[in-house]
C-alpha positions in Angstrom: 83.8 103.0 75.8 83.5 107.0 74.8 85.5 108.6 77.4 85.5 105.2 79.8 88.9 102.6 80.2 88.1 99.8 82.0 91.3 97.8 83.1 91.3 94.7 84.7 94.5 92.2 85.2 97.5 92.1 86.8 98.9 95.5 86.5 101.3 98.1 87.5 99.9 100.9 89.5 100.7 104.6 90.6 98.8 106.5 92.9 100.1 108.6 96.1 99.7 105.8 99.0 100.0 102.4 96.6 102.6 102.2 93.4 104.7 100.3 91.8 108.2 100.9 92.6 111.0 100.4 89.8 114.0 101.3 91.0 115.2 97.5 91.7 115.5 94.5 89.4 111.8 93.3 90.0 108.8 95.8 90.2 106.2 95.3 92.6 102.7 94.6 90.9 98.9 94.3 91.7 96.2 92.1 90.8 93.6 94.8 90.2 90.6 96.1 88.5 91.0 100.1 87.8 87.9 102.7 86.0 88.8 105.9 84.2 87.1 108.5 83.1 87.4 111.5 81.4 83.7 113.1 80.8 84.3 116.0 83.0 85.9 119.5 81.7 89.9 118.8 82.5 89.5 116.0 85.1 90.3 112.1 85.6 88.2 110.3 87.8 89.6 107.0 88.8 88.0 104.3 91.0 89.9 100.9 91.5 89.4 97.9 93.5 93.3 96.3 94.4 92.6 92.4 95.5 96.1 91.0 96.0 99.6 92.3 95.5 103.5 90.9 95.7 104.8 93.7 97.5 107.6 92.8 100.4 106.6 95.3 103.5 109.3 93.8 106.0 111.7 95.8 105.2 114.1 92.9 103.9 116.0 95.1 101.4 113.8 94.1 98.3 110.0 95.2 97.3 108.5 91.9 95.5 108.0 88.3 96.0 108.3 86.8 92.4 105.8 84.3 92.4 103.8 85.2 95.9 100.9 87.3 95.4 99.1 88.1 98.9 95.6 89.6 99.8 96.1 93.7 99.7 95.3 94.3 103.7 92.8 91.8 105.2 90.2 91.8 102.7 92.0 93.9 99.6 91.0 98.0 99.3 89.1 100.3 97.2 90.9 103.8 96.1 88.7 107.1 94.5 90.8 109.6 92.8 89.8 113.0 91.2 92.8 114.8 89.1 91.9 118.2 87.4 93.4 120.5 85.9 91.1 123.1 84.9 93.3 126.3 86.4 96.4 126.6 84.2 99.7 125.3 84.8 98.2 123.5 88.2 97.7 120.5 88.7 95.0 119.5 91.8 94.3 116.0 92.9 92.4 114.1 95.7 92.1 110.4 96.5 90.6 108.6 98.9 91.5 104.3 100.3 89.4 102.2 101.8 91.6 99.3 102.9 89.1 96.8 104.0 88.7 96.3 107.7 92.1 97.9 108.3 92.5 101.7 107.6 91.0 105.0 105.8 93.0 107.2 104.0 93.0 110.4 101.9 95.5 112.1 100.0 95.2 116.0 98.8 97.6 118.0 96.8 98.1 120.9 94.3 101.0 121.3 92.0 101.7 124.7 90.1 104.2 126.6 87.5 104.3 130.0 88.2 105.8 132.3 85.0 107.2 129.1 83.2 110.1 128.4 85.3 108.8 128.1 89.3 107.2 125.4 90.6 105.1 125.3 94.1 103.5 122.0 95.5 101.6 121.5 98.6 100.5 118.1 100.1 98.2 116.9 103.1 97.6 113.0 104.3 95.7 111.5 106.5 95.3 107.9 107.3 93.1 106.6 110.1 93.3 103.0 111.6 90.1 100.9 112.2 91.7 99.1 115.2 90.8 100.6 118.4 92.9 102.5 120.6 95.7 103.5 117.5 95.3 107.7 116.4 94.8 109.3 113.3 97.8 109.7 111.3 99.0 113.4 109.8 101.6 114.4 107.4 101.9 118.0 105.2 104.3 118.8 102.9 105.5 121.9 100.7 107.8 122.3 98.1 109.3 125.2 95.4 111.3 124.8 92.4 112.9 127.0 89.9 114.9 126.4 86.9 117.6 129.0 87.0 121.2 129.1 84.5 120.5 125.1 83.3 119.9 124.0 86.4 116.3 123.0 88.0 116.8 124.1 92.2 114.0 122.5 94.7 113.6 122.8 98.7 110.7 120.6 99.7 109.7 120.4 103.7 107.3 117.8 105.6 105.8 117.4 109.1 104.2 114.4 110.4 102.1 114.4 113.3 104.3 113.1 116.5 100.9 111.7 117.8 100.2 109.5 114.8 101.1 105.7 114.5 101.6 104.8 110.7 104.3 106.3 108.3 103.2 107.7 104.4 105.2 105.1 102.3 104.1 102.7 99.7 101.2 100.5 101.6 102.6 97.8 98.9 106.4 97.9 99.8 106.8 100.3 102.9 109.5 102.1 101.3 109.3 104.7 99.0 107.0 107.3 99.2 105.5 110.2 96.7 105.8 113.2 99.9 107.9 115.6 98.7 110.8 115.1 100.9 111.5 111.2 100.0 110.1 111.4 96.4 113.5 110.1 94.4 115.5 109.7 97.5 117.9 106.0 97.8 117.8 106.0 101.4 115.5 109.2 102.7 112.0 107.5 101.3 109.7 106.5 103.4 111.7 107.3 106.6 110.6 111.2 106.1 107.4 110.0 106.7 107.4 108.8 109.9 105.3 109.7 112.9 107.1 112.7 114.5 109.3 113.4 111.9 110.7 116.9 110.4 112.2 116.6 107.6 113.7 118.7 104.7 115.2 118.4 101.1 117.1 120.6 99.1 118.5 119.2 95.7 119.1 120.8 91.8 119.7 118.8 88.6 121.1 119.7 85.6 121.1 118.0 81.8 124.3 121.1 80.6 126.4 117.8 79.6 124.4 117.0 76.1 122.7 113.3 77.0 123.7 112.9 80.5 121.6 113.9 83.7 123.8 115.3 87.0 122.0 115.6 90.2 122.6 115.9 93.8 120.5 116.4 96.9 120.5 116.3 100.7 118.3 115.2 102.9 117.7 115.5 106.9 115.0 113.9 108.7 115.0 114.2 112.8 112.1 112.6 114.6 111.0 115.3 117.0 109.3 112.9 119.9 112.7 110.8 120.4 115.9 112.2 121.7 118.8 111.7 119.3 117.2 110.4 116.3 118.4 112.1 113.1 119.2 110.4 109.4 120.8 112.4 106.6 121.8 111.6 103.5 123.5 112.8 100.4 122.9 111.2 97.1 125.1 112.1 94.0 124.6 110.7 90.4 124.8 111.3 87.0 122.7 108.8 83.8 122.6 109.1 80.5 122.4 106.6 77.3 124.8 105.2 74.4 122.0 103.9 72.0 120.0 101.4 73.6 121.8 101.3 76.4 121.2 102.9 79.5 124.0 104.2 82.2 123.8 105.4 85.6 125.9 105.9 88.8 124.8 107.0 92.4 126.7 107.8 95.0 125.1 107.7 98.8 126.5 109.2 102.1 123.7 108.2 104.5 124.6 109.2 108.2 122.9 108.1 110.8 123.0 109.9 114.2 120.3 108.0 115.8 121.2 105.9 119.4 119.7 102.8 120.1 121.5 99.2 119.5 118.1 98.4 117.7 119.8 100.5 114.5 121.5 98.6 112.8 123.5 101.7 111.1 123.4 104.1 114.5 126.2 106.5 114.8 128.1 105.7 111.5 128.1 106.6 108.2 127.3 104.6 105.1 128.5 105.2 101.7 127.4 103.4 98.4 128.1 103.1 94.9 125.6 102.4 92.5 126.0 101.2 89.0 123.3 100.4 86.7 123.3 99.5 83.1 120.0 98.8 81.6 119.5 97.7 77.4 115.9 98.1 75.8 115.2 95.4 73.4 
């Protein structure tokens, strides 16, 4: 309608605090009725009403149910968003949750491309329980890129607030998250986001080998309000495609210096191999 889309079904969804995640066999969807609109100069405005989703948040090793689909929160949640992009090369958008009878949240952030080949992003959350006696929740994050030789180079850095009591990850799935520090991670996702957690990212990519994709990245997170808890990882992999078919390796070093008989990993390394072939048809 004009500048209007109305969708309404059961859909997939991507916005900072509730996505669908697509890295494992099944994605995790949303029964959902979204609004967009582009009348304004440069800008999206999105409203959307989420009533039930199949997302897994117990941390089970998978992020759907295939046939369960479960009230979103207590009641299901609303989400405002505003993207623009009115100042050139930058990107600025702001959304705002209302997850009925259970939280508020908002979501800021800027992206940038400075000179065609560095990139600067900034990001600031805030969620705040309705239950009484649990604090706000605080997480900012920063990040620069620059493509230098063939290869794209990043350093990304977050800081959640040691007072807070939720973590920044996927409301659907508590796993991944979109903070700088986790976004693409295997293992360093939404543990970055953690109350009391410093955390930091350094990674570059590279696409020199015609068709195929290299990258490798390290990540450290250290929660600053408990003695001895620190989680790194490396992650290592290369993708590419033959025709239709799609192939990609990943390598994982995770380490995990944290004490506690509760970890199930604590003071050992683990290393995995991914392989994944995937054929469009």
């Amino acid at each position: 309608m004009g500048k209007t889309t109305v969708k309404a079904g059961r859909m997939e969804l991507d916005t900072p605090l509730a996505f669908t995640e697509k890295w494992n066999l099944i994605k995790n969807t949303f029964d959902a009725a979204v609004v967009l609109n582009n009348d304004l100069p440069d800008t999206t405005l999105v409203g959307a009403w989420v009533g039930k989703h199949n997302g897994d948040t117990t941390g089970a090793g998978y992020v759907a149910h295939l046939n369960t689909y479960t009230t979103f929160g207590v009641g299901g949640a609303y989400a405002f968003g505003a993207i623009n992009k009115s100042i050139p090369n930058t990107t600025a958008q702001a959304w705002y949750y209302n997850v009925c009878d259970v939280a508020d949240a908002y979501w800021l952030q800027a992206d940038t491309k400075v000179m065609d080949m560095v990139a600067l992003g900034v990001q600031y959350a805030n969620m705040d329980p309705k239950a009484s006696g649990p604090k706000d929740s605080n997480i900012w994050a920063v990040k620069a890129s620059a493509d230098v030789a063939g290869f794209n180079v990043y350093a990304a850095y977050s800081d959640a607030d040691e007072d807070g009591v939720t973590s920044f990850a996927n409301v659907s799935t508590n796993d991944k998250t979109k903070i700088y520090t986790g976004d693409g991670s295997i293992y360093m996702d939404g543990i970055v986001t953690r109350p009391g957690t410093e955390a930091f990212k350094i990674g570059a990519s590279t696409k020199m080998v015609p068709g195929v994709t290299l990258a490798a990245s390290y990540c450290d997170a250290s929660d600053v309000s408990v003695n001895n808890h620190d989680i790194s990882a490396w992650d290592v992999s290369a993708s590419g495609k033959i025709g239709a078919l799609g192939l990609t390796a990943i390598y994982t070093q995770l380490n995990n210096d944290t004490d506690g008989a509760s970890q199930v990993y604590a003071g050992r390394d683990n290393d995995t191999l991914r392989l994944i072939a995937t054929l469009a048809f």
